[in-house]
N, C-alpha and C positions, 0 to 999 in steps of 0.2 A: 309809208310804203308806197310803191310805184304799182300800175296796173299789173306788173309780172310778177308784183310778189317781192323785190326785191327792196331793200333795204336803200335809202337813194344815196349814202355815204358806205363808204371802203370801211369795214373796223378797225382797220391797224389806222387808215389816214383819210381824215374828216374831209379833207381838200378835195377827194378824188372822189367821182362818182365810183358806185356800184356797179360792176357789168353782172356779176355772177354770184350764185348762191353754193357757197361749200357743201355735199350732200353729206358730209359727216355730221359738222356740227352747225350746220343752216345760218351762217353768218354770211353779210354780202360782202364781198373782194372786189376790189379793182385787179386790172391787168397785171400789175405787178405783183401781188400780192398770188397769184395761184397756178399750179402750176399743173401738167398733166398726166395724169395716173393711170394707166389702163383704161382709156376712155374715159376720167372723169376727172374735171378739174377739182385740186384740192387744195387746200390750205397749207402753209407752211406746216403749220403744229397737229392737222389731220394726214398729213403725209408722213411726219415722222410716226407717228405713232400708227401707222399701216403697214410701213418700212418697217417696224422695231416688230409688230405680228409675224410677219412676213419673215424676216430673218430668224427670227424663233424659232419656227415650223423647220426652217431649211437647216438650222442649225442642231436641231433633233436627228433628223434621220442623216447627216453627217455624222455624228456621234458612234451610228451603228456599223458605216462602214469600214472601218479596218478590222473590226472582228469578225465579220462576214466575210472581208478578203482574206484573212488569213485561216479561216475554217473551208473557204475557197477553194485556198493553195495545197491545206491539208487534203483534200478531199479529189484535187486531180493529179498530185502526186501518186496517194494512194491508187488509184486510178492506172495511174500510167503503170508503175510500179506490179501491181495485180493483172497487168495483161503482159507485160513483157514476162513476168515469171509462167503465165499459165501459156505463150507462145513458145518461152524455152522446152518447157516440159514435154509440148503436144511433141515436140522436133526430135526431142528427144527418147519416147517414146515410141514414135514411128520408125525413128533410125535400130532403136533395139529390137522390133519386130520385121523390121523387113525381110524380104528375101537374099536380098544380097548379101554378098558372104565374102571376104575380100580373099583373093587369090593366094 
């Protein structure tokens, strides 16, 4: 190991020095070998499997929404539907109570 900790060969390729340490699974990578992740360089095979967490998660609460849009749509229809009926009625109401009285 070198004074930085770092491994003085790539692990995928013996040829290439070490620049960096993968902070998933602490193997040293060359340049080629690592790529970058929300501020951290990662490994091919700690990237997928951060990617494959990651889509998991996103892939869950996608699941839930089309049945929330359509309890949604239930939900502002009804909506809509319950004010235009209690607008008819006030209108209508007023108009039977009024003073006016047609000629």
């Amino acid at each position: 190991m070198t004074s930085a900790g770092l491994p003085h060969r790539c692990w995928n390729h013996e040829a290439r020095e070490a620049v960096c340490r993968c902070p998933e699974c602490g193997r040293g990578f060359c340049h080629e070998c690592v790529t970058e992740h929300e501020s951290r360089l990662l490994c091919a095979t700690c990237l997928a499997a951060v990617s494959r967490i990651a889509r998991t998660k996103r892939n869950a609460w996608r699941s839930l929404l089309p049945p929330a849009m359509l309890l949604g749509g239930f939900l502002l229809s009804w909506l809509f539907f319950y004010a235009a009926g209690q607008s008819v009625s006030f209108f209508v109401d007023r108009a039977e109570h009024s003073s006016w009285q047609p000629r």
